[in-house]
C-alpha positions in Angstrom: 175.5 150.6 58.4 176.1 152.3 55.3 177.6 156.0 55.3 174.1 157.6 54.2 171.8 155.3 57.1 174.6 156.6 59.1 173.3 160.0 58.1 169.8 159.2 58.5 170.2 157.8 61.3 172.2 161.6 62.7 169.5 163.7 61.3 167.0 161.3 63.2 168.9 161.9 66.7 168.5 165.7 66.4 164.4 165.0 66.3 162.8 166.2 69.9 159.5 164.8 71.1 157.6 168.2 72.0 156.1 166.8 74.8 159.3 164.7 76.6 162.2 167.3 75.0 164.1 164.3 74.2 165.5 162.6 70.9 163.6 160.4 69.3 166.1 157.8 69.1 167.3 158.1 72.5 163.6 157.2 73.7 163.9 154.3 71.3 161.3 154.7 68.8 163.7 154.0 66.0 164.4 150.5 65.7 166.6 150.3 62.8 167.6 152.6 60.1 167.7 150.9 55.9 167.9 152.8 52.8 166.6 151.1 49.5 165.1 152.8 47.1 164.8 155.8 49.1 161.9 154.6 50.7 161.0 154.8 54.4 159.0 152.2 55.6 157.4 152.4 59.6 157.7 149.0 61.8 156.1 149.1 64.6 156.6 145.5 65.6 158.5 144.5 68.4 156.3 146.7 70.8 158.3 149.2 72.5 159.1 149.3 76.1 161.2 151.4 78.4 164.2 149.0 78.2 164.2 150.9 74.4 165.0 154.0 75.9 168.7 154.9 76.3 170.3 155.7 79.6 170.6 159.3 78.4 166.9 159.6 78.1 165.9 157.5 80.8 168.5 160.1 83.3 166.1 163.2 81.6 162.9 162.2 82.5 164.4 161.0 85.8 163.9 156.9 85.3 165.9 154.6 87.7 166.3 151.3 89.0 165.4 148.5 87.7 163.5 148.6 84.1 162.0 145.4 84.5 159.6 147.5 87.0 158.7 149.9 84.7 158.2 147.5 81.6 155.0 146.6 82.1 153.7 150.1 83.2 
């Protein structure tokens, strides 16, 4: 990762869903972070599921156990 994806990648962590109060990243909507051209391009292919979400995020909105219960929720 190069220093300014690195950057990117930061000022991304320090976006809050309204409705969840938790980064955006650590819920595992960002997938991958590349700058060319200073372009941002939105994948939304592999679909996300809860095994996405960090530990940190899964501990705030008080998700346990196993994940592969909750993936196809």
């Amino acid at each position: 990762m190069t220093p300014v994806e690195q950057q990117v990648w930061d000022a991304l962590t320090a976006v809050i869903d309204p409705e969840l109060n938790v980064s955006i990243v650590d819920l595992g909507l960002i997938y991958e972070v590349e700058v060319r051209d200073a372009r941002v391009q939105l994948v939304w292919y592999p679909v996300w599921s809860i095994a996405r979400m960090s530990p940190k995020a899964r501990r705030q909105l008080g998700i346990g156990g196993n994940l592969h219960d909750h993936q196809n929720r």
